[in-house]
C-alpha positions in Angstrom: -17.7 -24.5 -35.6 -17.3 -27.7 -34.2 -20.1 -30.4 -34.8 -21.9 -33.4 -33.0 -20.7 -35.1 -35.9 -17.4 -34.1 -36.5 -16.7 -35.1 -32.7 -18.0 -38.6 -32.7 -16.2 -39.2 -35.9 -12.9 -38.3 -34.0 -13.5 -40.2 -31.4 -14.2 -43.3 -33.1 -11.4 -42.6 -35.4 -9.3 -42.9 -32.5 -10.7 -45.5 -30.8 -9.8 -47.8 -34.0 -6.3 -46.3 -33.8 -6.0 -47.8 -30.6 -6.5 -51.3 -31.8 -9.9 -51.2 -29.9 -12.9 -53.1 -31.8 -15.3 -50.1 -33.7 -18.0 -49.2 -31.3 -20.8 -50.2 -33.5 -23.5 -48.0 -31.6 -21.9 -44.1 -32.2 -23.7 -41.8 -31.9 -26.4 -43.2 -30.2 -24.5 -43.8 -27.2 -21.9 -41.0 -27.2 -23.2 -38.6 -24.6 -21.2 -35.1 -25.2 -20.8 -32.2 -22.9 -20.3 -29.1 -24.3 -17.0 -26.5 -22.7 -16.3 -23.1 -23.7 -12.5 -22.2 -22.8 -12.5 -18.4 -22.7 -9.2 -17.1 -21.3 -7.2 -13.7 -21.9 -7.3 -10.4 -19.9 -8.7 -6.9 -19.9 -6.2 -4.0 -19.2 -8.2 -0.5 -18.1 -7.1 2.6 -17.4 -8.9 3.9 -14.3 -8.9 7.9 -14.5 -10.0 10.4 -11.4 -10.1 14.5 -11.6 -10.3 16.3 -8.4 -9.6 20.0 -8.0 -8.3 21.6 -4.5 -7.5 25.4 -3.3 -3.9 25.3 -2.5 -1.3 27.7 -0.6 2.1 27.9 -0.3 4.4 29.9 2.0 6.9 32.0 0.2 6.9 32.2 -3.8 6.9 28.9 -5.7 7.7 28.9 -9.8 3.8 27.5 -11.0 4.6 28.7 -14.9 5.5 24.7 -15.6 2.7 23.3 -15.1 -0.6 23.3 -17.6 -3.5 25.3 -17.3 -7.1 24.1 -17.8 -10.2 26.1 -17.8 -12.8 23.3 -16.9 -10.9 20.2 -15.2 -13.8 18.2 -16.7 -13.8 18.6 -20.0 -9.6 19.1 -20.0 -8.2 16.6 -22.9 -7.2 13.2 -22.1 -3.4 12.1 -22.9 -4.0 9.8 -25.9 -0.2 8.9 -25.7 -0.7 7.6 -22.2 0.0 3.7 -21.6 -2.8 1.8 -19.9 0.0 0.1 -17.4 1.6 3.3 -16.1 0.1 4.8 -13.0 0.4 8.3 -13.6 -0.4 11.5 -11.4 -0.9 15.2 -13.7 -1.1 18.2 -11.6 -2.5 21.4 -13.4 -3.3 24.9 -12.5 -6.5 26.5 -13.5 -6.0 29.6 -15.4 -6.5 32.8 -14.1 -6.5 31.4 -10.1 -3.0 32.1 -9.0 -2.8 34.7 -6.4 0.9 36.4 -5.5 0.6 38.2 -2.3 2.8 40.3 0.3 1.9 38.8 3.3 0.1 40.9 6.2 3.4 40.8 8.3 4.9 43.1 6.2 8.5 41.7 6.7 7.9 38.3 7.7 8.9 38.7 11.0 6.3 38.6 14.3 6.6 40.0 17.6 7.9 37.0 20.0 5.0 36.2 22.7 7.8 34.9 25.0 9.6 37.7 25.5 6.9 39.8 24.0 10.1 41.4 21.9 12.7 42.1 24.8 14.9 39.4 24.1 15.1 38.1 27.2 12.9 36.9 30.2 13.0 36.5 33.7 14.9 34.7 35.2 15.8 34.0 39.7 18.5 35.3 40.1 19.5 32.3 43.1 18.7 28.6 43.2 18.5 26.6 46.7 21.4 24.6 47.6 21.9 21.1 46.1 24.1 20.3 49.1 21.5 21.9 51.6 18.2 19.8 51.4 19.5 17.3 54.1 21.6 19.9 56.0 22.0 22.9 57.5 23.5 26.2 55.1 24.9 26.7 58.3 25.5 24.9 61.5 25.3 28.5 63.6 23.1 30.7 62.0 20.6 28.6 59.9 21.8 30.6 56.5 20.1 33.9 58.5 23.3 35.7 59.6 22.5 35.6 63.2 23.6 33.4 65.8 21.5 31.7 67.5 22.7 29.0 68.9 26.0 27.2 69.7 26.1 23.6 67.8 25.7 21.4 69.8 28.4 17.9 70.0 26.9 16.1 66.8 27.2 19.6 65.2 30.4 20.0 65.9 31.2 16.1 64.8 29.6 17.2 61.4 31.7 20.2 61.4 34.4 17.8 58.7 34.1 19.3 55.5 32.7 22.4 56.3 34.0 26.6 55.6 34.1 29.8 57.0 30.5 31.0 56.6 30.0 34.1 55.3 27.0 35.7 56.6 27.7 35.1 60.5 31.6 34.1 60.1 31.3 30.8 62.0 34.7 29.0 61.3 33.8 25.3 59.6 30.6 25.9 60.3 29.1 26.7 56.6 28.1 24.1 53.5 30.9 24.1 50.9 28.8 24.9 48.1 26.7 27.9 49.6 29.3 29.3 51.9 25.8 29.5 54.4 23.9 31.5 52.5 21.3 28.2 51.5 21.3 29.5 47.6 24.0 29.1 44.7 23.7 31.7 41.7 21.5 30.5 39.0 24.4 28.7 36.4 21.6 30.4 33.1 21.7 34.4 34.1 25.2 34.3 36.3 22.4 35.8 39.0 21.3 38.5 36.2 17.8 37.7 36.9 17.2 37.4 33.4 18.6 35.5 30.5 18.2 35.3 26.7 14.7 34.1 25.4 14.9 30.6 24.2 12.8 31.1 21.8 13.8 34.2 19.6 17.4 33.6 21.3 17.3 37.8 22.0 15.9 38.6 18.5 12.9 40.2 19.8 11.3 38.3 16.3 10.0 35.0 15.3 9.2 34.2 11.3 5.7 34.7 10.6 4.2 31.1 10.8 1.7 31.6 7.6 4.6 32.8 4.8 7.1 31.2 6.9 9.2 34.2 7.3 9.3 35.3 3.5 6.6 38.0 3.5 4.9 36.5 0.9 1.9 34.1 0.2 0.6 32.1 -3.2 -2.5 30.5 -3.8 -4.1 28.8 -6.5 -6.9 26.4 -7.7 -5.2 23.1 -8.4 -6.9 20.3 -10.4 -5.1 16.7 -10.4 -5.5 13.7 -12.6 -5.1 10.8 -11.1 -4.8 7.5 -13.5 -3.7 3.9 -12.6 -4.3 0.9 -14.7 -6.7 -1.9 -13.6 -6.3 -5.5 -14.8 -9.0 -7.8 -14.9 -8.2 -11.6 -15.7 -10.5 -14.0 -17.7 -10.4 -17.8 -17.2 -14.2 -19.3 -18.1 -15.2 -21.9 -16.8 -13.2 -21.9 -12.9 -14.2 -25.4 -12.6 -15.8 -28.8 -14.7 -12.7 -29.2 -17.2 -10.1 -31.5 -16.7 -7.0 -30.0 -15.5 -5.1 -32.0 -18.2 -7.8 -31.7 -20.3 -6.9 -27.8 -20.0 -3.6 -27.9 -20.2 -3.6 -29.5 -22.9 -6.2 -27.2 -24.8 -3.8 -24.4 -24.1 -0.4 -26.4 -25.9 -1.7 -27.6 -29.0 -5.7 -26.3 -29.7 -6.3 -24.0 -32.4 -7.5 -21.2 -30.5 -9.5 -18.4 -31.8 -7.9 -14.8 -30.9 -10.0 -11.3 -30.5 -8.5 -7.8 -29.2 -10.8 -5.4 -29.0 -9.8 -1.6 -28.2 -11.9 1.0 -25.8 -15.2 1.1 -27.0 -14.7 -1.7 -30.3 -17.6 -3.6 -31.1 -17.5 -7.7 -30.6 -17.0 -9.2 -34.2 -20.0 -10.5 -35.4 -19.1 -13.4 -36.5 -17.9 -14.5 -32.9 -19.8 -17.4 -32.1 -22.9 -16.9 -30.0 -21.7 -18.6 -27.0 -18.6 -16.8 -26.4 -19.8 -13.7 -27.2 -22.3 -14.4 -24.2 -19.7 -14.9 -22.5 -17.2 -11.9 -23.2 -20.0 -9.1 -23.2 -19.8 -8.9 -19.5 -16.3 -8.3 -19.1 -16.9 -5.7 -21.5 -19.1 -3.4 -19.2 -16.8 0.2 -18.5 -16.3 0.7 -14.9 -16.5 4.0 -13.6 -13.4 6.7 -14.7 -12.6 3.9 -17.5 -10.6 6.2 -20.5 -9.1 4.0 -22.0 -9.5 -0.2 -22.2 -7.5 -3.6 -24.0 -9.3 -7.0 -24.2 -7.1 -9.7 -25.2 -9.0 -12.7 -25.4 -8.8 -16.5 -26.8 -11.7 -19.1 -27.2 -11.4 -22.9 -28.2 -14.4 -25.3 -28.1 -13.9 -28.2 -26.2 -16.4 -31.6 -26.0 -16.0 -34.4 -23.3 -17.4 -37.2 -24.8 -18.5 -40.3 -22.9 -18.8 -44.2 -24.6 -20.9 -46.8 -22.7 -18.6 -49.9 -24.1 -15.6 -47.5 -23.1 -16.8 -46.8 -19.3 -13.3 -46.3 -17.8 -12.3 -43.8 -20.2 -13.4 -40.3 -21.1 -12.8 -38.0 -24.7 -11.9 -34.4 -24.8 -12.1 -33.2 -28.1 -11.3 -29.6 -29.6 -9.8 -28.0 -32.9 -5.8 -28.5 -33.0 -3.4 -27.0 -35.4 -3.9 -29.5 -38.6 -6.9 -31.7 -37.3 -9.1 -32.4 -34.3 -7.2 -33.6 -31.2 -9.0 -36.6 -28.9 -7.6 -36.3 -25.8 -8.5 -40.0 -23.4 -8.4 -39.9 -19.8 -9.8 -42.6 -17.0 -13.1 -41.7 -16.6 -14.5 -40.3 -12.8 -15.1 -44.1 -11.9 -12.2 -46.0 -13.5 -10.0 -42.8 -11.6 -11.4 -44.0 -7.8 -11.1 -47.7 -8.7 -7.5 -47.0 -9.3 -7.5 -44.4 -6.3 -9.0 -48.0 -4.4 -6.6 -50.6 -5.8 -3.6 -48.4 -4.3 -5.1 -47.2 -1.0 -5.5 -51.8 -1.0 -2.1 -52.6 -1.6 -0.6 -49.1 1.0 -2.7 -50.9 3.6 -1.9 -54.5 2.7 2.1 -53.5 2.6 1.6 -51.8 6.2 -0.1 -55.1 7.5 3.4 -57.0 6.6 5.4 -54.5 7.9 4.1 -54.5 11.2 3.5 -58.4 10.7 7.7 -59.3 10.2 8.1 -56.9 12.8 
């Protein structure tokens, strides 16, 4: 444990080392603020069991896969690791179901065709060539005559054939000889053409086995587990950053793993044990749990003959390390004496030029 005593002794021990005169007044004026660097990390395994009634179209092979009797109280995997997510799908024993499907065959009547094959279809489609002209310049596309055409008629007569419902000569459109309909390209003017749907089966597969005549239910229960990492770093703020990083290289740091449900050491100090215990707490669906944690001690200790300068203290390898830095104020009256000379060297600059 490190002591009051053992801290002012290091830093005046240093101090001396220095070449600085002994302050005369430690302790008395050694004012000490107490750190506790906690840092490590706490690896969980996160576990949730859910059970859902499932169906499959068609048969499906289901002997692979374990059985449970009571998803709750099913075993957990002790050989598990806590970092692998990992998804377990069981069946519960005695729910699988094999059934022929109602169908029978696993074929359904088609409601298109309502199992003919084929559907309707006109037989005739109007003109493409018509809309903006006449089928025929004579008889309208009606087989009678009714009129002679007159001289714009007979202008338009270029391009035109023989219709064949009233026999006007040039008279008729191309496409339609006069009749104002082509035969539907689908049915060849059939009136009816293969169903798109069943293309002329009469059948579709039965949408609920998916055309195998067969159905398979079953109770399945999954286990769901994915590992859950919490990082420690007491305290976030109030040390040093140096002061930190140099903790971390050469203090003597105290090590504790503790496994699932493991106690705290008792003889963990008081302090950090305060501080561990609630990372400790399980969270909900916790299996399984790693904590991996260090501690080190650390004292900043400020002199009043040494105002510019600061003392971080903590156990090293061998002895106790005294780390000095420039105190808070000695750190803004350096921060002050730049910012002076920036401003005074951009005064001459703009002076010569």
């Amino acid at each position: 444990m490190l002591s009051e005593h053992d801290v002012v002794e290091a830093v005046r021990q240093h101090i001396v080392e220095r070449g600085d005169p002994p302050p005369m007044d430690l302790p008395a004026t050694a004012r000490i603020t107490w750190h506790s660097l906690l840092e490590g990390k706490v690896v969980r395994c996160i576990e949730d069991r859910t059970e859902h009634e499932r169906f499959h179209a068609g048969h499906i092979d289901l002997s692979g896969r374990t059985q449970y009797d009571s998803l709750g109280q099913h075993p957990h995997d002790a050989t598990a690791s806590l970092t692998d997510a990992k998804t377990v799908k069981l069946v519960r024993r005695g729910s699988v179901k094999e059934q022929a499907c109602a169908c029978g065959s696993g074929k359904v009547q088609c409601p298109r065709c309502m199992g003919d094959g084929k559907v309707s279809c006109a037989p005739s489609t109007t003109c493409a060539d018509c809309p903006d002209a006449e089928p025929c310049l004579l008889c309208h596309g009606t087989g009678n005559r009714t009129r002679e055409p007159s001289r714009d008629q007979e202008q338009a007569r270029t391009g035109r054939t023989t219709c064949k419902l009233c026999g006007g000569l040039e008279t008729a459109c191309p496409a339609c000889r006069g009749h104002g309909k082509t035969t539907c390209p689908t049915c060849q003017g059939k009136g009816s053409r293969p169903c798109p749907d069943c293309d002329r089966a009469g059948t579709l597969p039965h949408k609920r086995c998916a055309g195998t005549g067969h159905t398979v239910t079953w109770t399945e229960g999954i286990i769901d587990r994915q590992p859950q990492t919490e990082d420690i770093r007491w305290p976030d703020a109030g040390v040093s950053f140096v002061a930190r990083q140099q903790a971390r290289e050469k203090g003597r740091w105290s090590k504790v793993t503790l496994v699932d449900r493991e106690a705290v050491p008792d003889g963990l100090e008081t302090e950090f044990k305060k501080l561990l215990l609630p990372h400790l707490k399980p969270s909900d669906g916790e299996i399984a749990r790693k904590a991996t944690v260090r501690y080190l001690p650390l004292a900043r200790v400020a002199v009043s003959h040494h105002s510019h300068r600061v003392y971080y203290v903590f156990p090293g390898h061998t002895a106790l390390e005294v780390l000095p830095l420039p105190s808070p104020r000695r750190t803004w009256q350096i921060a002050g004496v730049v910012l002076a000379a920036l401003a005074a060297l951009y005064l001459l600059v703009h002076l010569i030029s």
